[in-house]
C-alpha positions as CSV (number, residue, x, y, z in Angstrom):
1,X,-28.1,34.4,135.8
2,X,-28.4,38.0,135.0
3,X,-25.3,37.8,132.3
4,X,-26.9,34.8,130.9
5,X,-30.4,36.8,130.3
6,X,-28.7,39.6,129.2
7,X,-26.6,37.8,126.6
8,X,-29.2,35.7,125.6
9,X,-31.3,38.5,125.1
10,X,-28.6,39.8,122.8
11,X,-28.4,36.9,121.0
12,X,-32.1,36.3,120.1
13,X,-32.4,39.9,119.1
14,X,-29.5,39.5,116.6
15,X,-29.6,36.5,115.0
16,X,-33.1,37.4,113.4
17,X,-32.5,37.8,110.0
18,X,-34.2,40.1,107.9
19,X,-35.3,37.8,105.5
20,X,-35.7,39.7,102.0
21,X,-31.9,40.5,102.5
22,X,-30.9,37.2,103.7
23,X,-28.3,35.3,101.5
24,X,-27.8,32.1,103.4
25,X,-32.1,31.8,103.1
26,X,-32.1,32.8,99.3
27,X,-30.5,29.9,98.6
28,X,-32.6,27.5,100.4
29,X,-35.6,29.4,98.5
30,X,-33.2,28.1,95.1
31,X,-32.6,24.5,96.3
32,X,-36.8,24.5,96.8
33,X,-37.1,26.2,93.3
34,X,-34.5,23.6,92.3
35,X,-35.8,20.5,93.8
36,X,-39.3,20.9,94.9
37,X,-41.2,17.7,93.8
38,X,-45.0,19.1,93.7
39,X,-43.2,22.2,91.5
40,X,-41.7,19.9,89.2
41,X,-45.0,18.2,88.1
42,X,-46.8,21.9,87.9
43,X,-43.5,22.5,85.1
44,X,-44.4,19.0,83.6
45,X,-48.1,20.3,83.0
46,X,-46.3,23.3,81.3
47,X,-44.1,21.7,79.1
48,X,-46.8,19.7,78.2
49,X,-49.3,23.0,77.0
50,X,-46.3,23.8,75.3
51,X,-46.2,21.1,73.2
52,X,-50.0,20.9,72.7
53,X,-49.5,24.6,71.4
54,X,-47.0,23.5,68.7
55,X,-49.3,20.8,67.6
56,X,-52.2,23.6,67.4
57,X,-49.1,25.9,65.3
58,X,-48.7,22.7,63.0
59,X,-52.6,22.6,62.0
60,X,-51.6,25.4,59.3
61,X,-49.3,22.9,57.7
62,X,-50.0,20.7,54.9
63,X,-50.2,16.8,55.9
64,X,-48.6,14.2,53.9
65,X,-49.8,10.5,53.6
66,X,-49.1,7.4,52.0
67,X,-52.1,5.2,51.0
68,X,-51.9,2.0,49.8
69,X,-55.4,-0.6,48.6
70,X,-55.0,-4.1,47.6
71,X,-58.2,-6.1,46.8
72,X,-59.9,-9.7,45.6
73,X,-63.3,-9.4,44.9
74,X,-65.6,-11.8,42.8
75,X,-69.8,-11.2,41.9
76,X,-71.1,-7.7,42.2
77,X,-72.7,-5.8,39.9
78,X,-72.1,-6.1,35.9
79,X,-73.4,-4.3,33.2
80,X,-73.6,-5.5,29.6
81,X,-72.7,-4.0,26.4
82,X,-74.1,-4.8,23.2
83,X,-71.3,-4.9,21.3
84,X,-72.1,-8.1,19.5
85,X,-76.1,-7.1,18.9
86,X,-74.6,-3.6,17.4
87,X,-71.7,-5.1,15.0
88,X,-72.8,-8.9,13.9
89,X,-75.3,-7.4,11.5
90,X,-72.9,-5.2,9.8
91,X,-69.8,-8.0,9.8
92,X,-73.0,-10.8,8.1
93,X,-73.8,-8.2,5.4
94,X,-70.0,-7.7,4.6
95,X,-69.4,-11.1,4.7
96,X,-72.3,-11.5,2.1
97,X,-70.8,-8.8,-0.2
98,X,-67.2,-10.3,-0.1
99,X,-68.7,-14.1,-1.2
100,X,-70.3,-12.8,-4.3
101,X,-67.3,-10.0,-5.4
102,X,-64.2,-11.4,-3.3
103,X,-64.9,-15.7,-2.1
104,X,-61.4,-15.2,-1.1
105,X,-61.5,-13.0,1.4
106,X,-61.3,-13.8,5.2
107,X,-64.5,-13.4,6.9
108,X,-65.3,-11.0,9.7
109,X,-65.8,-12.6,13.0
110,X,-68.6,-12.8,15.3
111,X,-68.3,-10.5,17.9
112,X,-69.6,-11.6,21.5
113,X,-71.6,-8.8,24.0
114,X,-69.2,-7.7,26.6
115,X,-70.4,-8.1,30.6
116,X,-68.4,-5.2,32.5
117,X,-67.8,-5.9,35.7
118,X,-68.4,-2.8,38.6
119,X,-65.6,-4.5,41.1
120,X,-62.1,-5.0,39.3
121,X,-60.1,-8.2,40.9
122,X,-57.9,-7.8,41.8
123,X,-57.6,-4.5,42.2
124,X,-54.8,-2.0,43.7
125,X,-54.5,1.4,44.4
126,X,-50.9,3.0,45.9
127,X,-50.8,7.0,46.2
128,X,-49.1,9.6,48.2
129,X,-51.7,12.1,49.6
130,X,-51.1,15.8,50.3
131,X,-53.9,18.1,52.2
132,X,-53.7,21.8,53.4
133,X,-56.3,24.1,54.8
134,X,-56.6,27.9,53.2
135,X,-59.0,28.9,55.8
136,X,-60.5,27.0,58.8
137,X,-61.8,29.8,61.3
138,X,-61.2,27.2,63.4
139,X,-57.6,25.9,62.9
140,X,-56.8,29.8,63.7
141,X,-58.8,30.4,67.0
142,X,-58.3,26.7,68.8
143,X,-54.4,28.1,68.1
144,X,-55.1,31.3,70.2
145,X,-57.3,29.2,72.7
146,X,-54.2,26.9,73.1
147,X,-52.0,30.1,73.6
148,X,-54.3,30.8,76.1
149,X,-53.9,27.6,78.1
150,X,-50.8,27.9,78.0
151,X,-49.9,31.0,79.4
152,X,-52.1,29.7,81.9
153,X,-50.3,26.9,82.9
154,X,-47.0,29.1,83.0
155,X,-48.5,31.2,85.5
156,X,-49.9,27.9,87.9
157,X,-46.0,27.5,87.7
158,X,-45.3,30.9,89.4
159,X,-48.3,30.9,91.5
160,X,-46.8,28.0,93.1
161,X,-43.6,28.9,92.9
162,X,-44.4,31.9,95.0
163,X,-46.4,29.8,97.5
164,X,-43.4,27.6,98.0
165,X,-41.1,30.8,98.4
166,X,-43.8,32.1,101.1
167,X,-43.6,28.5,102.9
168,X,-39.7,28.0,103.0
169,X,-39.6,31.5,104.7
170,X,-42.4,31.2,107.4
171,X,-40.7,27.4,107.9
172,X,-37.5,29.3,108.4
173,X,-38.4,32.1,110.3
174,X,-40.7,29.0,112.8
175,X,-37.3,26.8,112.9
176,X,-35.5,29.9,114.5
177,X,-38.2,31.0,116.5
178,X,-38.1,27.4,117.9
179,X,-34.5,27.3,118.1
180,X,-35.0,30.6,120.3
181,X,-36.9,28.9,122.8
182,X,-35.3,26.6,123.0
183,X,-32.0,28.4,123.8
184,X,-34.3,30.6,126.4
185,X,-35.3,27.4,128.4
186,X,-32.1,25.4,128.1
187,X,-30.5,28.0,129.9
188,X,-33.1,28.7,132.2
189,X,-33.1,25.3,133.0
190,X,-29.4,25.7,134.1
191,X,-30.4,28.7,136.4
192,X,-32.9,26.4,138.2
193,X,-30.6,23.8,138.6
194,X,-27.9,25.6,140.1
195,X,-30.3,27.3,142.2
196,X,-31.6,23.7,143.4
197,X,-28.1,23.2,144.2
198,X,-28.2,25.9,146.3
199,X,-31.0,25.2,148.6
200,X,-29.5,21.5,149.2
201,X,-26.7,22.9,150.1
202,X,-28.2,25.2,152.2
203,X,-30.8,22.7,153.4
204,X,-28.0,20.2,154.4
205,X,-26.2,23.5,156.7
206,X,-30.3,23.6,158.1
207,X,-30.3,27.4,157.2
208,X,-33.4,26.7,155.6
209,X,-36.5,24.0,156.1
210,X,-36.9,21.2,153.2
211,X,-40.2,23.0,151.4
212,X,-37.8,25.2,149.9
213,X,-36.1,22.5,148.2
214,X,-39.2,20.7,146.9
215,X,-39.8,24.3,145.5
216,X,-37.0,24.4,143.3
217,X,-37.1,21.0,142.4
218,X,-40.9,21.4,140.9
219,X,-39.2,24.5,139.6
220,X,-37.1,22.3,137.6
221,X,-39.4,19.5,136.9
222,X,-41.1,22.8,135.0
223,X,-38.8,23.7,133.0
224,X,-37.5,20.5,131.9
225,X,-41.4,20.0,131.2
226,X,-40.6,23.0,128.6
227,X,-37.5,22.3,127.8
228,X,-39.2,18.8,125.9
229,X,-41.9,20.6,124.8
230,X,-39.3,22.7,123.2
231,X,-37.3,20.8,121.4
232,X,-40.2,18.8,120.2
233,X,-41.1,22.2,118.0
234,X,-37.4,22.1,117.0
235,X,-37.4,19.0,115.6
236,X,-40.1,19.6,113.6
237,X,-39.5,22.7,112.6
238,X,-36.5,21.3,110.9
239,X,-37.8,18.3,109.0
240,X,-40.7,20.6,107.7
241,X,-37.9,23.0,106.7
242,X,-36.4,20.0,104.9
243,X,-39.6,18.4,103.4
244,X,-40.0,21.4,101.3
245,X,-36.5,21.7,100.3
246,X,-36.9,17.9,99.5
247,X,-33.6,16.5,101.3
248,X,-33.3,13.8,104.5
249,X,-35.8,15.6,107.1
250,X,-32.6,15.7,110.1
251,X,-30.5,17.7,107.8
252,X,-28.5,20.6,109.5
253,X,-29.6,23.6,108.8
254,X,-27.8,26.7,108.6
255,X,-28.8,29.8,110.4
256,X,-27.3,33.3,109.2
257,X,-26.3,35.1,112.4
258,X,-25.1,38.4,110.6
259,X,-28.5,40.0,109.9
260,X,-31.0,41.8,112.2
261,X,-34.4,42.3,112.3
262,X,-35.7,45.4,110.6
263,X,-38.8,47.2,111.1
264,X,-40.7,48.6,108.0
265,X,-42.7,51.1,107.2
266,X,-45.7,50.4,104.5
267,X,-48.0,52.5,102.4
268,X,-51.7,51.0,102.8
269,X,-52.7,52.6,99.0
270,X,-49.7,51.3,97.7
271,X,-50.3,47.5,98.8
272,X,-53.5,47.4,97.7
273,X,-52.5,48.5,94.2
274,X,-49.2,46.2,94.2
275,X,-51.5,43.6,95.2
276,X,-53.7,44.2,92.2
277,X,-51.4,44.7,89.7
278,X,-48.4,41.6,90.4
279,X,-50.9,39.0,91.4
280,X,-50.9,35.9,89.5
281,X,-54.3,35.0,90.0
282,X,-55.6,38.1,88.5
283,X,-53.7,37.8,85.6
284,X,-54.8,34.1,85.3
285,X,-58.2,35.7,85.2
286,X,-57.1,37.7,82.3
287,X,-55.9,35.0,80.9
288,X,-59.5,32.9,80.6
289,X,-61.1,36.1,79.8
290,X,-58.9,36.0,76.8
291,X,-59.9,32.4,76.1
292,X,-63.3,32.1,76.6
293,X,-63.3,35.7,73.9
294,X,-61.9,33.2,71.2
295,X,-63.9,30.8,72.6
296,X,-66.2,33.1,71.7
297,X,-65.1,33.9,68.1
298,X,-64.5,30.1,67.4
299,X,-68.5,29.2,67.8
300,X,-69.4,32.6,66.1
301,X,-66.7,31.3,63.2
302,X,-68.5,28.5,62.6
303,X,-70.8,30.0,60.0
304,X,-67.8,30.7,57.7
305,X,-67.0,27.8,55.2
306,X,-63.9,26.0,55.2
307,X,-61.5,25.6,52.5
308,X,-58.6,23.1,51.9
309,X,-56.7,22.0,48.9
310,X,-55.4,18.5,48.4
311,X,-53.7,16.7,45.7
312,X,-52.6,12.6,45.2
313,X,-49.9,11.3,43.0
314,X,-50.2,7.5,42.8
315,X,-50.8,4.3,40.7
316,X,-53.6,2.1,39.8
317,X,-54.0,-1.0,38.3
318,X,-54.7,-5.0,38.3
319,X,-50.7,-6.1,39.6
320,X,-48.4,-3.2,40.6
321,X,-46.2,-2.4,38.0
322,X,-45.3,1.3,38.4
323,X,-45.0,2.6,34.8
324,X,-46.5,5.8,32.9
325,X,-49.8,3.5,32.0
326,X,-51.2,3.0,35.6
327,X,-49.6,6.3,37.6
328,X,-52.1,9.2,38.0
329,X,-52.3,12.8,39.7
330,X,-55.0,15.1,40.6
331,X,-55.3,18.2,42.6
332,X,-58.7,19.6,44.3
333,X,-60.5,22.3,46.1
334,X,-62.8,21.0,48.9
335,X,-65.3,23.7,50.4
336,X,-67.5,23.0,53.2
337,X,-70.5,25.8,54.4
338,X,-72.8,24.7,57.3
339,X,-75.7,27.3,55.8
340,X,-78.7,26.2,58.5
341,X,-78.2,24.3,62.1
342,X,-81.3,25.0,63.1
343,X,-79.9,27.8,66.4
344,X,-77.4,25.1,68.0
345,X,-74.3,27.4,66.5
346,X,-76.6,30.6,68.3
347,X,-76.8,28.5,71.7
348,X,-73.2,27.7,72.4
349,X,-72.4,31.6,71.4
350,X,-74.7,32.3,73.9
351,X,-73.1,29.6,76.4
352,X,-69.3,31.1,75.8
353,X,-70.5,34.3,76.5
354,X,-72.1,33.4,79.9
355,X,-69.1,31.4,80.8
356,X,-66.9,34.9,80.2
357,X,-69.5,37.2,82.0
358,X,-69.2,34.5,84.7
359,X,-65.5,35.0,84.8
360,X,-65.7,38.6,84.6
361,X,-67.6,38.3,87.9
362,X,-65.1,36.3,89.3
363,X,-61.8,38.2,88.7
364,X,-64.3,41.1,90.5
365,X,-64.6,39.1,93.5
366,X,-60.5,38.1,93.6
367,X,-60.1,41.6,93.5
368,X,-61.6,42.8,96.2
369,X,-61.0,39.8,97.9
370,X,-56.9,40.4,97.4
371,X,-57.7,44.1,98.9
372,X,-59.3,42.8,101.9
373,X,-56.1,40.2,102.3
374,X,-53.7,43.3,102.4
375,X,-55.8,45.2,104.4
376,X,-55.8,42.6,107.1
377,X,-52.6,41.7,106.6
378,X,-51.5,45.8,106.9
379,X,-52.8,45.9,110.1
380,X,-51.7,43.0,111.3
381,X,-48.1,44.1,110.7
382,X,-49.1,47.3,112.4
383,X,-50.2,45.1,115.9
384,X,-47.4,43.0,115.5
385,X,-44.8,46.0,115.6
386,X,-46.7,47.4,118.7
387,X,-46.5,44.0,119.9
388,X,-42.8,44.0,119.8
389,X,-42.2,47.5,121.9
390,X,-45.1,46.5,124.3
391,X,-43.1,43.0,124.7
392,X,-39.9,44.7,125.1
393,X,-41.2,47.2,127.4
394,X,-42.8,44.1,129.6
395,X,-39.6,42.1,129.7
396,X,-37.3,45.2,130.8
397,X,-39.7,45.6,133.4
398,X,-40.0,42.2,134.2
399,X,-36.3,41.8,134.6
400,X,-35.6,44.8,136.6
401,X,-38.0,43.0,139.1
402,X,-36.4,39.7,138.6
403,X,-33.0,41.4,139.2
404,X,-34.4,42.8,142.5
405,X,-35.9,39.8,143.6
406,X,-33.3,37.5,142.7
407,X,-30.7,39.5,145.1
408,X,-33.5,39.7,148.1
409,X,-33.6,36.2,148.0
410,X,-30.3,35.3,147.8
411,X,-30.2,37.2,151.0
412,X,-33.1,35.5,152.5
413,X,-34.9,38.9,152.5
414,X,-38.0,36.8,150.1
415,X,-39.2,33.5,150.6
416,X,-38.9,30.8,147.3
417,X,-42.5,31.5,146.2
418,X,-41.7,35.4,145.1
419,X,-38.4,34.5,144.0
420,X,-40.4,31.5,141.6
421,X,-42.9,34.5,140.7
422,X,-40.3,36.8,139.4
423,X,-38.6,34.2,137.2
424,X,-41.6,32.6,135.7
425,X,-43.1,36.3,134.7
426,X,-39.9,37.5,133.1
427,X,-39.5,34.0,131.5
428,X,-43.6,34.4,129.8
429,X,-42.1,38.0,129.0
430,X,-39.0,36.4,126.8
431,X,-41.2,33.7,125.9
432,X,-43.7,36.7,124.6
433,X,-41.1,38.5,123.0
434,X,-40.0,36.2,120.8
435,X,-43.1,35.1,119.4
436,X,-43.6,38.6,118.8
437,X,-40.7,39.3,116.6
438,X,-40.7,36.5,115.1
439,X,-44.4,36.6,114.6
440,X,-43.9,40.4,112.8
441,X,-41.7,38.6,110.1
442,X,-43.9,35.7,109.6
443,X,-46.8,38.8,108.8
444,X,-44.1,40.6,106.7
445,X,-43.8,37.1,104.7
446,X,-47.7,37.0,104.3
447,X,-47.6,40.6,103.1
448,X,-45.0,40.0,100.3
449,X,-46.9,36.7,99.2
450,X,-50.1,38.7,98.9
451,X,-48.3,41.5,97.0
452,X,-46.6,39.4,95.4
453,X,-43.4,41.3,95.4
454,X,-40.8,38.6,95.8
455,X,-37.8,38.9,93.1
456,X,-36.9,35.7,91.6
């Protein structure tokens, strides 16, 4: 029993990993990064604000279309000209003079009025059409605003791909905490039972009374009672472990026994300023500051005029016959000012810069709120590194009494009850040592998500 603790103690104490050096757990953090579901859609909504970004790019560019008109139409307005009224006068008084000087001469005819119709039938129209804006104050700050969007859409994509770093760890440092314990009570168990073994076998030679057995038999019920509990936690530590790394929840995994746990030393000042300076949320912040001041601009931009070009090449006509009689061409300036809107264009300036003051407030509040994080999360590493030599300390002690005991009662010098004492205390003082150290690396993975000073 006392080579079992001893090695098992060994055991747990190496097979910690340090887990910022740790190769074999880098590249479960890449098949996560690689694989991750909930990541890929956060991706999706960033190639997707990439795209909108080239459409807001493409607004600069001129826009070609073909247009094409067709029409029957019959009534509408007509107008009249008096072409008749205004030369029948003139062609009778000719006529007239040529009877008396020339009778053989051909007589001018009488000329009808002409009715005009408004609506031609039928009627076509087929052009190619060609537009371009020279200045649109809006074209050119919806383009930064888009920029904006997505850059913040990029950083949602690290945000969570830190997040999903932070959970493969603490899911991998849990796993081997579990597998830890149970390690600690599977051989514990096998302590118990040999030592049941013993006091049948010392019951059957009557050299001690039957109580003693029932003792170590509730002594095993016990630990088997952990033992389930136990590997309950194991099982799922591992399918959470696989869940985030998206793969069948029972798959091995691999544990990297050549790495220790190391202790650390921080700097509180220097924390709190990493903290401020790599999060991604504050520079998500930034990043709607940035929008909502073009945001800004583009309601203030309103009150400038806005000035394409545009030109059309086509042809015209009754019947489509595309010849030099019916094509056509033109070019144009178009030029539209909104002079007076009676204070709306004032009131939404007003509302963009509320919404950015808001903001500013905001990206306040993270910060200090990030600060307070890292504090807590400071000390907390601080306690749990105490923790560790305080646990330490109670399981040396607690197995130089179990040590003693152990031999008193193998030479009936204690009755069961002290020796059950002694191994359950120095079994709560493994038990508390491991969640100690493992519990100092899941604050350790905490610290580094809130300074955000994982590498990818």
């Amino acid at each position: 029993m006392i080579k079992r603790s001893i090695i098992f103690l060994f055991y747990y104490l190496y097979s910690i990993s340090a887990y910022s050096q740790n190769h074999t757990l880098d590249s479960y953090i890449q098949i996560a990064l690689d694989s991750n579901l909930a990541l890929k859609q956060k991706e999706y909504s960033y190639q997707k604000s990439l795209e909108a970004l080239k459409e807001a790019k493409r607004m600069y560019l001129p826009s070609v279309s073909f247009e094409a008109r067709y029409s029957l139409a019959e009534g509408g307005r007509t107008m009249s000209i008096p072409t008749g009224d205004l030369l029948n006068p003139a062609y009778n008084n000719l006529n007239q003079i040529n009877e008396t000087l020339n009778p053989g001469a051909p007589k001018y005819p009488e000329v009808q009025n002409t009715e005009l119709n408004f609506i031609r039938s039928p009627d076509q129209e087929t052009k190619l059409v060609a537009t371009m804006p020279i200045f649109n104050n809006s074209i050119i700050q919806n383009h930064k605003i888009k920029e904006g969007f997505t850059e913040v859409d990029k950083i949602n994509v690290e945000i969570y791909k830190r997040e999903l770093v932070k959970e493969v760890k603490e899911a991998y440092v849990k796993y081997l905490q579990a597998q830890q314990s149970r390690l600690l009570y599977t051989n514990t168990l096998t302590a118990v039972n040999q030592n049941l073994k013993n006091r049948q076998s010392l019951y059957k030679n009557d050299k001690i009374t039957i109580d003693e057995v029932y003792s170590a038999e509730a002594q095993v019920k016990q630990i088997e009672k952990f033992l389930v509990e136990a590997n309950k936690n194991n099982y799922l530590a591992i399918a959470w472990f696989n869940y985030l790394l998206n793969r069948e929840l029972n798959t091995e995994i691999i544990v990297d026994q050549t790495l220790q746990l190391n202790i650390l030393s921080y700097n509180l000042e220097d924390l709190k300023m990493a903290s401020v300076t790599n999060r991604e949320e504050l520079k998500q912040l930034d990043e709607y500051l940035e929008i909502q001041t073009n945001t800004i601009r583009l309601e203030q931009g309103m009150g400038l005029p806005q000035i394409n070009v545009g030109a059309q090449y086509g042809f015209q006509g009754s019947d489509y016959e595309f010849n030099n009689e019916g094509d056509f061409a033109s070019i144009g300036f178009n030029l539209k000012w909104d002079l007076f809107t009676s204070g709306q264009r004032k009131s939404k300036v007003n509302q963009a810069k509320i919404e950015r003051s808001i903001t500013e407030n905001k990206k306040q509040e993270v910060e200090r709120q990030v600060q307070l994080e890292v504090i807590e999360a400071y000390y907390s590493i601080q306690t749990a590194m105490q923790g560790i030599e305080l646990a330490q300390d109670e399981l040396k002690n607690y197995k130089k009494s179990y040590d003693l005991v152990e031999k008193k009662y193998q030479q009936g010098m204690v009755n069961y009850l002290e020796y059950s004492n002694a191994l359950n205390n120095k079994l709560d003082a493994e038990n508390t040592l491991i969640i100690a150290q493992y519990g100092y690396l899941l604050e350790e993975i905490k610290l580094e998500r809130l300074t955000s000073s994982y590498q990818f």
